[in-house]
Structure formats: structure tokens, C-alpha cells
MOPAC internal coordinates of N, CA, C and O (Angstrom, degrees):
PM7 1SCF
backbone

  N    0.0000 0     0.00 0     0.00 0    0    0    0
  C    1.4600 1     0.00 0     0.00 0    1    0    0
  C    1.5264 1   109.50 1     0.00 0    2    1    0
  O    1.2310 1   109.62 1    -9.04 1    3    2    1
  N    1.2973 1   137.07 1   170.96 1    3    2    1
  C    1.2759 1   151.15 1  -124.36 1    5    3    2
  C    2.0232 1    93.20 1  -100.97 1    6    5    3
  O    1.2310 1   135.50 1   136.95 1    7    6    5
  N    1.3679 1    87.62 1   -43.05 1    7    6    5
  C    1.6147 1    93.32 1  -165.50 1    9    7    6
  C    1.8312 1   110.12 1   -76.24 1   10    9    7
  O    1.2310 1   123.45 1   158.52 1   11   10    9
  N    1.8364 1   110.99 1   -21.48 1   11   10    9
  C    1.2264 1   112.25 1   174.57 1   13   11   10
  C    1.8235 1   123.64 1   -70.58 1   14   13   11
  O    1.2310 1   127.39 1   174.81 1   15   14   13
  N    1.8522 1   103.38 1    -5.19 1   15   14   13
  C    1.3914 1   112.56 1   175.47 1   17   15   14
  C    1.5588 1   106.40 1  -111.52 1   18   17   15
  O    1.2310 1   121.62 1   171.45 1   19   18   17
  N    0.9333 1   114.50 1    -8.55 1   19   18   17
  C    2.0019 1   114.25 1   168.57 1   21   19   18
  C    1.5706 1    79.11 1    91.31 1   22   21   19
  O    1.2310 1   105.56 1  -102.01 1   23   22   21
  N    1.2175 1   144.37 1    77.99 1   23   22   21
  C    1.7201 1   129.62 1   166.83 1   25   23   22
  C    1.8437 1    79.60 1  -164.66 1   26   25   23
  O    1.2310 1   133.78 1   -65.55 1   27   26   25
  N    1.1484 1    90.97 1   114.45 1   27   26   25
  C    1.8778 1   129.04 1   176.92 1   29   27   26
  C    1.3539 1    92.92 1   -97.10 1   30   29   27
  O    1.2310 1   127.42 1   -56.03 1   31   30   29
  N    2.4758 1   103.32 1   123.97 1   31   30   29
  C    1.3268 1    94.86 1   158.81 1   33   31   30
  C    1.3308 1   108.44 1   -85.86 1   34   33   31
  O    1.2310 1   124.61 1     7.78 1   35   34   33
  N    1.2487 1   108.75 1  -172.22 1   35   34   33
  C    1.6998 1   122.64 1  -173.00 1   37   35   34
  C    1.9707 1    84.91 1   -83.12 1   38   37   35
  O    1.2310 1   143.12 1   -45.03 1   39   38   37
  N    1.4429 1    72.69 1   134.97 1   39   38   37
  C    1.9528 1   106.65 1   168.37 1   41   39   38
  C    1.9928 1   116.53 1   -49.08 1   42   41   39
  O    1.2310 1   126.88 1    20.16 1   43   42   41
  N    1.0933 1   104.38 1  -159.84 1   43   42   41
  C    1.5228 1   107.07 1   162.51 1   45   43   42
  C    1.7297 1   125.91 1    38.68 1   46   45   43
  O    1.2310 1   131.49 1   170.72 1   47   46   45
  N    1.4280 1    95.42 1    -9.28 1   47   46   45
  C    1.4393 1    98.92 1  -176.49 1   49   47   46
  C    1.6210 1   114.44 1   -51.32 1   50   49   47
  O    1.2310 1   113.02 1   -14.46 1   51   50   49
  N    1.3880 1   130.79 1   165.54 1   51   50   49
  C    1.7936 1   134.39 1  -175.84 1   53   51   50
  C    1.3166 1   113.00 1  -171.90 1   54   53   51
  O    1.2310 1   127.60 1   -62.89 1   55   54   53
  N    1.4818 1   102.98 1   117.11 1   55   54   53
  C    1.5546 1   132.57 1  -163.21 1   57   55   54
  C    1.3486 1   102.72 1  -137.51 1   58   57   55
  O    1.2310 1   131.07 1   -62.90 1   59   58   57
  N    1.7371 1    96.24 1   117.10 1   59   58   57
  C    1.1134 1   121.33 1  -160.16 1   61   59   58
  C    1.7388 1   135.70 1    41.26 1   62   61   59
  O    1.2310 1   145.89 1  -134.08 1   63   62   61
  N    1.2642 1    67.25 1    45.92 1   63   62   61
  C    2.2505 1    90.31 1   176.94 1   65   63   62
  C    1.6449 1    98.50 1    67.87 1   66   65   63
  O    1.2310 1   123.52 1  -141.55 1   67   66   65
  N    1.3232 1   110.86 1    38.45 1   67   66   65
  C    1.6474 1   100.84 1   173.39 1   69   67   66
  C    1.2507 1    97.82 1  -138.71 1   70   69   67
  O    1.2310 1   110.42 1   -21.02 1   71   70   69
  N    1.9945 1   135.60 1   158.98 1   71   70   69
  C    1.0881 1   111.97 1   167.52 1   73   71   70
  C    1.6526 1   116.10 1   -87.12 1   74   73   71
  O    1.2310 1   114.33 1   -30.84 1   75   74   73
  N    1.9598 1   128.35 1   149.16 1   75   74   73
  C    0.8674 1   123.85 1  -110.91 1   77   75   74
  C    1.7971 1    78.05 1   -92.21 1   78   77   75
  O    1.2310 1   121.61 1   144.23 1   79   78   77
  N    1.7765 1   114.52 1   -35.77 1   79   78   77
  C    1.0810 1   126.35 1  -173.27 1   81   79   78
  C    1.7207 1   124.80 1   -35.88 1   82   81   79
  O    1.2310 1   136.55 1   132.43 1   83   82   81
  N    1.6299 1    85.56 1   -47.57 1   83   82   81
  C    1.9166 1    99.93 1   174.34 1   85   83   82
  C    1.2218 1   109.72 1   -93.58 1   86   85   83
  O    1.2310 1   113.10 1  -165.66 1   87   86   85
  N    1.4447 1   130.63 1    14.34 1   87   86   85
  C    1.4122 1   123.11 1   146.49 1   89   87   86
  C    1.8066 1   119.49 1   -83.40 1   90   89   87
  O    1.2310 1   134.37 1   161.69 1   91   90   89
  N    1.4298 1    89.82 1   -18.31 1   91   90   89
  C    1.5806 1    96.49 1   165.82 1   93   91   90
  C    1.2237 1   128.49 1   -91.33 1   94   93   91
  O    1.2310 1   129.63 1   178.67 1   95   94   93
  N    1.3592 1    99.05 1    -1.33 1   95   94   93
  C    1.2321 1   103.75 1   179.11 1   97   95   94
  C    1.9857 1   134.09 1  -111.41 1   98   97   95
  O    1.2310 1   123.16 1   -21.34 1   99   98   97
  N    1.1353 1   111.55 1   158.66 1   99   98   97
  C    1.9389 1    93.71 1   175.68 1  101   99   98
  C    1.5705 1   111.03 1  -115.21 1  102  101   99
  O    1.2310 1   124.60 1   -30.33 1  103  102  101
  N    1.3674 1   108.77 1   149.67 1  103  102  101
  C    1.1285 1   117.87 1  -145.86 1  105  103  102
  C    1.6068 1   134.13 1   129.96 1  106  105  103
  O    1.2310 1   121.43 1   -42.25 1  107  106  105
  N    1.0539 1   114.88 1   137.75 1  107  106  105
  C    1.9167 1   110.81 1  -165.31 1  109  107  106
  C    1.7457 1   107.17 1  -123.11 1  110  109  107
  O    1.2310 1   117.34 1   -44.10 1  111  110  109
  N    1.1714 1   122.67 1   135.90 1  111  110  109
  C    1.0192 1   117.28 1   149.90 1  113  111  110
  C    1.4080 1   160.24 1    13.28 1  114  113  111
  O    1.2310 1   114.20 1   -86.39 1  115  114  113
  N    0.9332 1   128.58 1    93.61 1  115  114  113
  C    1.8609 1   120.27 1  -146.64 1  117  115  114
  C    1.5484 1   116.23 1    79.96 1  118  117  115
  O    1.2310 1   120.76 1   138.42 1  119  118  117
  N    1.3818 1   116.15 1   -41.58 1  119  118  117
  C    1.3714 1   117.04 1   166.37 1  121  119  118
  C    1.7505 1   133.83 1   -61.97 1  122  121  119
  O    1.2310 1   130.37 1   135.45 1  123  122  121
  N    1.7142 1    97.60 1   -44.55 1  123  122  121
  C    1.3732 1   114.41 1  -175.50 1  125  123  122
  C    1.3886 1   118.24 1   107.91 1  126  125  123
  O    1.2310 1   121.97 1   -28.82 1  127  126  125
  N    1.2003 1   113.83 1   151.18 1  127  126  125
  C    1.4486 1   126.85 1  -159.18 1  129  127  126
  C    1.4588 1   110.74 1  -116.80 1  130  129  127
  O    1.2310 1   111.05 1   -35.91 1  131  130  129
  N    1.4652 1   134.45 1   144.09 1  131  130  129
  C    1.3705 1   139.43 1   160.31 1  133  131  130
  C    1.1691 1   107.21 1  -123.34 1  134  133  131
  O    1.2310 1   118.61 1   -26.51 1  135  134  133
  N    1.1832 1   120.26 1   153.49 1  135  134  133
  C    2.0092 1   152.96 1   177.98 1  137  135  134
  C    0.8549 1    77.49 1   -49.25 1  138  137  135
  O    1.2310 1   122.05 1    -8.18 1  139  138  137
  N    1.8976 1   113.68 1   171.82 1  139  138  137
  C    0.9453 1   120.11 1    83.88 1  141  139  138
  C    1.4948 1   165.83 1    29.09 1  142  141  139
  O    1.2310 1   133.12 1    95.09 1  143  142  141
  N    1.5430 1    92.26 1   -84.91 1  143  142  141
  C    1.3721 1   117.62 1  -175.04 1  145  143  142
  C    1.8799 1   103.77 1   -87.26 1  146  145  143
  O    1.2310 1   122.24 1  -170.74 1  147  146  145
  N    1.8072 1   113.31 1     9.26 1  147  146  145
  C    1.6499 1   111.85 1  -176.57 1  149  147  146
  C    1.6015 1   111.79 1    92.29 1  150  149  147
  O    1.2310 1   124.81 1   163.51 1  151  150  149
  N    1.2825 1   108.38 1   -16.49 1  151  150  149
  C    1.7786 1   112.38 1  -164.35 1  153  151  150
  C    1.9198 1   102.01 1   -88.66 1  154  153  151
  O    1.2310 1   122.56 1   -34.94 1  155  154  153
  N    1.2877 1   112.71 1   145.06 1  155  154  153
  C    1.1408 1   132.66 1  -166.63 1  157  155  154
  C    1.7171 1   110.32 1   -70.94 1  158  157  155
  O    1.2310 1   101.80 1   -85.79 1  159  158  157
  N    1.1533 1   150.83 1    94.21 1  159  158  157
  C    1.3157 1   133.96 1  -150.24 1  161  159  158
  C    1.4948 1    91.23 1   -84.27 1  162  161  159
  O    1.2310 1   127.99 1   -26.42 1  163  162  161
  N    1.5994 1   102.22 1   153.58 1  163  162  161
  C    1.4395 1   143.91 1  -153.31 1  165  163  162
  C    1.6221 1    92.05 1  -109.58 1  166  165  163
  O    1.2310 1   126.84 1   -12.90 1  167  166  165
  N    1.4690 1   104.45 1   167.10 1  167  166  165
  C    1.2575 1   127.97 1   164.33 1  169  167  166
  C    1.6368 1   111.80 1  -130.10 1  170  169  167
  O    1.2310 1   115.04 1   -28.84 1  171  170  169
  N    1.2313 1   127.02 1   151.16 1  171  170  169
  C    1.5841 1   127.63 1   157.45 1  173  171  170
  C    1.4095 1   103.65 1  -140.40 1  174  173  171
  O    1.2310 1   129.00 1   -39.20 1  175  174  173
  N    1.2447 1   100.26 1   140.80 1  175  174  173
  C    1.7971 1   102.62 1   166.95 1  177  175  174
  C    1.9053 1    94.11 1  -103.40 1  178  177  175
  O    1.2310 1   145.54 1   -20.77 1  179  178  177
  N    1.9136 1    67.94 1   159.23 1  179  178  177
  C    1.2918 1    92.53 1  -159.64 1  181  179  178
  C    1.2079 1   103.72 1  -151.55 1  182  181  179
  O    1.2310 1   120.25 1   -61.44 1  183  182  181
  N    1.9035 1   117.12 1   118.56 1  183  182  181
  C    1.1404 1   126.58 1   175.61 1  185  183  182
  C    1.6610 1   137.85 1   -83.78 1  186  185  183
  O    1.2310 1   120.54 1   -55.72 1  187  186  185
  N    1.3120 1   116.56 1   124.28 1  187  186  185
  C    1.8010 1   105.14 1  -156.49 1  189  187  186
  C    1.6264 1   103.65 1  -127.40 1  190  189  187
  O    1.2310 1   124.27 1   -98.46 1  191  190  189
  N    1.8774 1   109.41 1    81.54 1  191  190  189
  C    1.1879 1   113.07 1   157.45 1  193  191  190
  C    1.6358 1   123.22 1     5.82 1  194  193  191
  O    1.2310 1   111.95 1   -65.55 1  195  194  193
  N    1.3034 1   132.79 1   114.45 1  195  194  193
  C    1.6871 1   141.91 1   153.58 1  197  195  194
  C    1.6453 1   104.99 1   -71.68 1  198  197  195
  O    1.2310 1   120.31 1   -68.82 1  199  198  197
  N    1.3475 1   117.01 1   111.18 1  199  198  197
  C    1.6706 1   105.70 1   164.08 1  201  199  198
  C    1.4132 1    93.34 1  -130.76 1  202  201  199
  O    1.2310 1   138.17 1   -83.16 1  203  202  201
  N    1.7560 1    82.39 1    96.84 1  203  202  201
  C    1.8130 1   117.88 1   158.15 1  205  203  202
  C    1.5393 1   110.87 1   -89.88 1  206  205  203
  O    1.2310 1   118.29 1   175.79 1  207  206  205
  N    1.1479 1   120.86 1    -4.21 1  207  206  205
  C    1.6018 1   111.99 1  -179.53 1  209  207  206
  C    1.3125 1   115.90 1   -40.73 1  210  209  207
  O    1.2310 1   114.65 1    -2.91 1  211  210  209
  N    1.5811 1   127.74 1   177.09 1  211  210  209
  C    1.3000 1   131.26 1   137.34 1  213  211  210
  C    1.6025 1   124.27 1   -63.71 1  214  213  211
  O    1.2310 1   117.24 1   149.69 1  215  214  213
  N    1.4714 1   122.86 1   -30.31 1  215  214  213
  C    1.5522 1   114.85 1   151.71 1  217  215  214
  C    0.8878 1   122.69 1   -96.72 1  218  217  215
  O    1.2310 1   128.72 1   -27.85 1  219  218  217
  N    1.3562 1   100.80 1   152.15 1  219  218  217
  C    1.3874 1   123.34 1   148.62 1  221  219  218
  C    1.4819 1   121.03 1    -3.76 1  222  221  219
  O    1.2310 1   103.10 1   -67.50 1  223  222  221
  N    1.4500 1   148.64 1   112.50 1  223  222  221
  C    1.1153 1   134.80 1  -130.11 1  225  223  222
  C    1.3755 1   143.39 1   -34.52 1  226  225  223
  O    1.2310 1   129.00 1   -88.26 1  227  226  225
  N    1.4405 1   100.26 1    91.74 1  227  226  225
  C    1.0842 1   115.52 1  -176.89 1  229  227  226
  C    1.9505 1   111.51 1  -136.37 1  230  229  227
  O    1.2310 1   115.42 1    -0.79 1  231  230  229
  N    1.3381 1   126.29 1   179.21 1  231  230  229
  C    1.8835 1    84.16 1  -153.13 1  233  231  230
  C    2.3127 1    69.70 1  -165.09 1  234  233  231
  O    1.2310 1   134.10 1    -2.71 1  235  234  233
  N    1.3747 1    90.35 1   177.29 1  235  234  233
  C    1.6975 1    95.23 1   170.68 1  237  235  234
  C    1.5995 1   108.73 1   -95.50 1  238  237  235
  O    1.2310 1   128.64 1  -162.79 1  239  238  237
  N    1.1985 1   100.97 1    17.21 1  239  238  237
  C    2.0285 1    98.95 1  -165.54 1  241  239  238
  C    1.8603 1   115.14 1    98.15 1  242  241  239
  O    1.2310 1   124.02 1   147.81 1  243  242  241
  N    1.3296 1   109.89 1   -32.19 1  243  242  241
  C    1.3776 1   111.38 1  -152.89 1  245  243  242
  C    1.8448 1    98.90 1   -74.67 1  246  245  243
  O    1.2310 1   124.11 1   -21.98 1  247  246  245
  N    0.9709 1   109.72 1   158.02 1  247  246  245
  C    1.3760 1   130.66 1   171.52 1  249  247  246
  C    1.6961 1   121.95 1  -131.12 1  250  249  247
  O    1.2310 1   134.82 1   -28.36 1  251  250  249
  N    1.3377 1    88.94 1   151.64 1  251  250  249
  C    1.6302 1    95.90 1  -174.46 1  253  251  250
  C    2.2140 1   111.97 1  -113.35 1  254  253  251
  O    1.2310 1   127.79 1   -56.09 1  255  254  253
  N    1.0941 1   102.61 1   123.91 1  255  254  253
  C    1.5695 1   102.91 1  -168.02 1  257  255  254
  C    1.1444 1   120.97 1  -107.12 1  258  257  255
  O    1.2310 1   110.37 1   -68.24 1  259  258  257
  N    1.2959 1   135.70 1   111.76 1  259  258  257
  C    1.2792 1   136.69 1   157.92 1  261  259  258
  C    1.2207 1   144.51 1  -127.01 1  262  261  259
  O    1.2310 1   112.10 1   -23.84 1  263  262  261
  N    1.1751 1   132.50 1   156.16 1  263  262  261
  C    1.7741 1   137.18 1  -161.62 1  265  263  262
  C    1.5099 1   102.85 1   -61.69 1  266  265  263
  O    1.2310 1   111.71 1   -51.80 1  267  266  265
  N    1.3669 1   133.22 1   128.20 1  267  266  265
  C    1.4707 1   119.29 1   158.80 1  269  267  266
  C    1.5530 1   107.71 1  -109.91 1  270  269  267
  O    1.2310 1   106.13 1   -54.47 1  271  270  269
  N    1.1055 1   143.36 1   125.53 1  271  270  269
  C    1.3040 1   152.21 1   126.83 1  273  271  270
  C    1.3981 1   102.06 1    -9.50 1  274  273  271
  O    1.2310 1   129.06 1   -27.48 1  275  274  273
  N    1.8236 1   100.15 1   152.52 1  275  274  273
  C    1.3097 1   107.68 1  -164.04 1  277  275  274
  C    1.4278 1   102.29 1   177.29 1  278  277  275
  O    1.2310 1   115.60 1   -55.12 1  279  278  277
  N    1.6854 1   125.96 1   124.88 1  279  278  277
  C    1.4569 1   120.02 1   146.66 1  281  279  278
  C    1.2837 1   110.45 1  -108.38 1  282  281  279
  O    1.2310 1   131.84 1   -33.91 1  283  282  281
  N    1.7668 1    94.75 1   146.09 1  283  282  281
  C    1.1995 1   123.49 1  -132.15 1  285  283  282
  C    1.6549 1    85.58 1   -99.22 1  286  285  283
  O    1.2310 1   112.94 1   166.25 1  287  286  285
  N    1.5741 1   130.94 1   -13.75 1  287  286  285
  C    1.7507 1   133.59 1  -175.83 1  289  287  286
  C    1.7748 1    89.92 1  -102.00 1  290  289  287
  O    1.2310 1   120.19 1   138.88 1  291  290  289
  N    1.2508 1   117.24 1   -41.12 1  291  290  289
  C    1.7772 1    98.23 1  -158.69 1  293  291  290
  C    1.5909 1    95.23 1  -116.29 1  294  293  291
  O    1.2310 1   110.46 1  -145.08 1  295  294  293
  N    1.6160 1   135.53 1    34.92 1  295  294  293
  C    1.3472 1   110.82 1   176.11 1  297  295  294
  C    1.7476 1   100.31 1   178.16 1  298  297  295
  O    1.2310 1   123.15 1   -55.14 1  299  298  297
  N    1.7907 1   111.57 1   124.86 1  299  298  297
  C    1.3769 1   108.70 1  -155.26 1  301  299  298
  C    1.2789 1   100.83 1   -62.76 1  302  301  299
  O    1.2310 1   121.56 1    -7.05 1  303  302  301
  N    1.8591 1   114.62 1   172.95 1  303  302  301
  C    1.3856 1   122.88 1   165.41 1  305  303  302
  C    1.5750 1   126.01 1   -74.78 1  306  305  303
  O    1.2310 1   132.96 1   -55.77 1  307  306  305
  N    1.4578 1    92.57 1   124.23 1  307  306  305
  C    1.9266 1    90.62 1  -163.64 1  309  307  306
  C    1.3686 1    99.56 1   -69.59 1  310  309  307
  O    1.2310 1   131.01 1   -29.38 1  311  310  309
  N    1.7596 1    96.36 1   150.62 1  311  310  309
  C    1.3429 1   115.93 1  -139.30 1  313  311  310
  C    1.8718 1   100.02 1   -89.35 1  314  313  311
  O    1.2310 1   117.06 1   -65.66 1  315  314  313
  N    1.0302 1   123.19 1   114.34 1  315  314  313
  C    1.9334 1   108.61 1  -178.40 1  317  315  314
  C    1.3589 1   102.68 1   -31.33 1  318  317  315
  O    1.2310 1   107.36 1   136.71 1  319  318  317
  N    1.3133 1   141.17 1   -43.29 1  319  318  317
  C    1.4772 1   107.83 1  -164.80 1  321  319  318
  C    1.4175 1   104.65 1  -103.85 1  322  321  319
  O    1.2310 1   135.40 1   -65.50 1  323  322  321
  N    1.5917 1    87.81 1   114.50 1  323  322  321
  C    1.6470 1   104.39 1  -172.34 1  325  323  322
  C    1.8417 1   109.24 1   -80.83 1  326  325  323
  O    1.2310 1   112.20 1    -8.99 1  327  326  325
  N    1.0490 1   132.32 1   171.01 1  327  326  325
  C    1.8364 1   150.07 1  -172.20 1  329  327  326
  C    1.9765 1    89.99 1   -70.42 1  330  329  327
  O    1.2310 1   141.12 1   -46.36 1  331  330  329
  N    1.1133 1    76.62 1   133.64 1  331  330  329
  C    2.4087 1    91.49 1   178.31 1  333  331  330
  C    1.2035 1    88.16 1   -75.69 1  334  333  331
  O    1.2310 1   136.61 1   -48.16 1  335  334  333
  N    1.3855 1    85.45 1   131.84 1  335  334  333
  C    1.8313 1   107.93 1   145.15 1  337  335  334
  C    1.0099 1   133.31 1   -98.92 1  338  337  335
  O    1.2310 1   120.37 1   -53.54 1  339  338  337
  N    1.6319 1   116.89 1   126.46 1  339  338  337
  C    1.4759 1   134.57 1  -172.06 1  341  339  338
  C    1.4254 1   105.48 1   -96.14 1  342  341  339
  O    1.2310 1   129.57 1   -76.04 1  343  342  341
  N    1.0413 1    99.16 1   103.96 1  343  342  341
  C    1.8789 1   104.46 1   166.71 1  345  343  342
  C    2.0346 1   103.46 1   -54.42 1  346  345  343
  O    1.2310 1   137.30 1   -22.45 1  347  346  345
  N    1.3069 1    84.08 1   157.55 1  347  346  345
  C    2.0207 1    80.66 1   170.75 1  349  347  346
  C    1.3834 1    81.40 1  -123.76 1  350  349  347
  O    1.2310 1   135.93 1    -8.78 1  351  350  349
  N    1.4388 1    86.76 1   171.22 1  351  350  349
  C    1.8323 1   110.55 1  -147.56 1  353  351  350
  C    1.6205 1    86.27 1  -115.81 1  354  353  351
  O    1.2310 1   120.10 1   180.00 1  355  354  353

């Protein structure tokens, strides 16, 4: 497995509209979640640019924030600057 060679996948991943980490993991909600691999799952916030402008990325400043899940032995720490969101028109 990934964590027995020191090579972390990327965080934030989501399979089938769930994140993929707490499908690997046991544990519920409000309570808290563990790996897999025994490790305590993490949180990071993470900020994700709005580009509502009239150009092409360009935005009012505002940002949108949310918690990503994360183990902290088999998968890196998601990075604060999260992927822009494009409103559709």
C-alpha cells in the first residue's frame, strides 16, 4: 500500500459524491472517523476562490470555505488554495 513506500496520494479526492477517505474509513459523524491504516482522520480548511466577474477569471474577491477530510499517514495535507468556482450563468 501507498503509505509502506513514503508516496502520499493527493487528499480531497470524491467517489461517488462522498469523500473517498471516510469511505475507507469506520466511524460516523459527530463522533469521528479512523483509516484504515488505524490513523485518526484530520480536517483542513480550505479556501476556493468565486470568479463571478465579467472576465474570464476574474471574481468580486469572495471565497467559498470548506473542511476537507484527510489521513494524515496515507494522504497529503489539502493544500489552502482550493480549485475556483465558476458559477453558471
Amino acid at each position: 500500500m501507498a503509505e509502506n513506500i513514503g508516496i502520499k496520494r493527493k487528499s480531497g479526492q470524491v467517489k461517488d459524491g462522498k469523500w473517498l477517505v471516510l469511505t475507507e474509513s469506520t466511524g460516523e459523524p459527530g463522533v469521528g472517523f479512523r483509516h484504515s491504516c488505524g490513523a485518526e482522520i484530520m480536517a483542513q480548511q480550505v479556501a476556493r476562490p468565486i470568479w463571478d466577474g465579467p472576465f474570464p477569471l476574474s471574481g468580486s474577491g469572495r471565497c467559498s470555505y470548506e473542511k476537507v477530510p484527510y489521513c494524515p499517514q496515507c494522504e497529503e495535507i489539502p493544500n489552502y488554495h482550493g480549485a475556483p468556482i465558476t458559477p453558471r450563468s
